[in-house]
N, C-alpha and C positions, 0 to 999 in steps of 0.2 A: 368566670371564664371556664370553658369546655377543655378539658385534653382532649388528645389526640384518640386516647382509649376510649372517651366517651362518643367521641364523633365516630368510630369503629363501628361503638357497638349500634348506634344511632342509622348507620349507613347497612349494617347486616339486618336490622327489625326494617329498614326503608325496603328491602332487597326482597324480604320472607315477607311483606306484604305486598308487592310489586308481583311475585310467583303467584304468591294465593289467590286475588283479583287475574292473574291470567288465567288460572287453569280455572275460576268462574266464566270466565270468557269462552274458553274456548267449548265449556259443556253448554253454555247458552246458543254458541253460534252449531254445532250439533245438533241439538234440540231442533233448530229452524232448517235443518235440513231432508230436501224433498228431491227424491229423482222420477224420474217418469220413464220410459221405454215401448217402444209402439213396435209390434209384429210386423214381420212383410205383408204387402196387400194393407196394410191399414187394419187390421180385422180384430186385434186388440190394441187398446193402453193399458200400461198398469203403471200407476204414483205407487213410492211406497216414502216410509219415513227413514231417518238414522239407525233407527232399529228393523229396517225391513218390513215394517206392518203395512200393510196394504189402506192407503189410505183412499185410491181411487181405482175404478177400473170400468173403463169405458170400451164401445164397440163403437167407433168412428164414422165406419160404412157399414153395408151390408152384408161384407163378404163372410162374414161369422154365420151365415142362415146355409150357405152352401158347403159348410166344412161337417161332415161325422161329428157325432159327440167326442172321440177319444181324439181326432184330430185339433181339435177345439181345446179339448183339454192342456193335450201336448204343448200346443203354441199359447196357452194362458201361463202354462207353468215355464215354460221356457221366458217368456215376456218379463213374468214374475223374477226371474232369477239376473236376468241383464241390471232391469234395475235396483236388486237390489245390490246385484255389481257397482252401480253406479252412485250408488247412494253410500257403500263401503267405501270409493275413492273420493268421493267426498269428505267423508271423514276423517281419513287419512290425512286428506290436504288439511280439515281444517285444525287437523293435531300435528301438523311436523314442527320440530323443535322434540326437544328434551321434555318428558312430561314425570312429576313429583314420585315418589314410591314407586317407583315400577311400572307404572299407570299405564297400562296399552289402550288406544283406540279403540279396541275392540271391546272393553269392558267400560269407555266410556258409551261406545253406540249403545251398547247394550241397555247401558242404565244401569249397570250392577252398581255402580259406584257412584258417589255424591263427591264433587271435588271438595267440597266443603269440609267432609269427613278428614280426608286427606291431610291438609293442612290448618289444623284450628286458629282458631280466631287469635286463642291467649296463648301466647309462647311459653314452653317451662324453662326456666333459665336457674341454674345451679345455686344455689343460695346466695353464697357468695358471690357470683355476677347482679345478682339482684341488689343485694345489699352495697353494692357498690353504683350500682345507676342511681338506687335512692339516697344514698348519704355520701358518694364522691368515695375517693381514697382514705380521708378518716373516720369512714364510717365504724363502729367497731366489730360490725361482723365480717367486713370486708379484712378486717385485720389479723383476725384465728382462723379467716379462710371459712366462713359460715360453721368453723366448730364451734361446739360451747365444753 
């Protein structure tokens, strides 16, 4: 038979494994994030990813053959920056909630960080707490409190 204490600690490792699988989630559903943005006139696209990289960039019509070079430039860099406006608020949405260690969206978009690092697989749990999931309350380490 379980106490009460056991189902505790049973329901906080259910809880820290329930986080650690979100916050995999939510850098997976990041990762597949794609925005796109199209200049006035049609005369750029630009895709870019969660981190901004320029994954596409198209010229729809032809209105690109009658623009100056530096006017060309302008509305590619401008194009460029909407979407990765859009690809930030994506990210955003796809992180709201409470995220582990401090964790900003923005160092998720980034890639700076592995959630996985975040929250490890093995929990370290105090001797004492351990030695009481393994042997119950008359375990004997659980009883000097994991001293020797």
């Amino acid at each position: 038979m379980t106490s009460s204490y056991d189902q505790q600690i049973e329901d906080l490792l259910a809880d820290y494994r329930t986080a650690r699988e979100q916050a995999v989630d939510v850098r997976r559903r990041i990762n597949e994030i794609e925005a796109t943005a199209t200049a006035p006139r049609r005369s750029v696209k630009v895709t870019v990813g969660a981190q901004g990289q320029v994954t596409a960039l198209e010229f729809p019509t032809n209105a690109f053959r009658t623009m100056a070079p530096k006017e060309l430039s302008k509305v590619i860099v401008s194009t460029l920056e909407q979407a990765r406006a859009k690809a930030l608020e994506q990210v955003m949405e796809s992180a709201i909630g409470p995220l582990p260690g401090g964790l900003t969206p923005d160092a998720l978009a980034r890639g700076d960080i592995d959630a996985r690092s975040l929250l490890p697989e093995d929990v370290h749990l105090p001797d004492a707490v351990r030695a009481y999931i393994e042997h119950g309350l008359g375990g004997t380490e659980a009883k000097d409190g994991g001293r020797e």
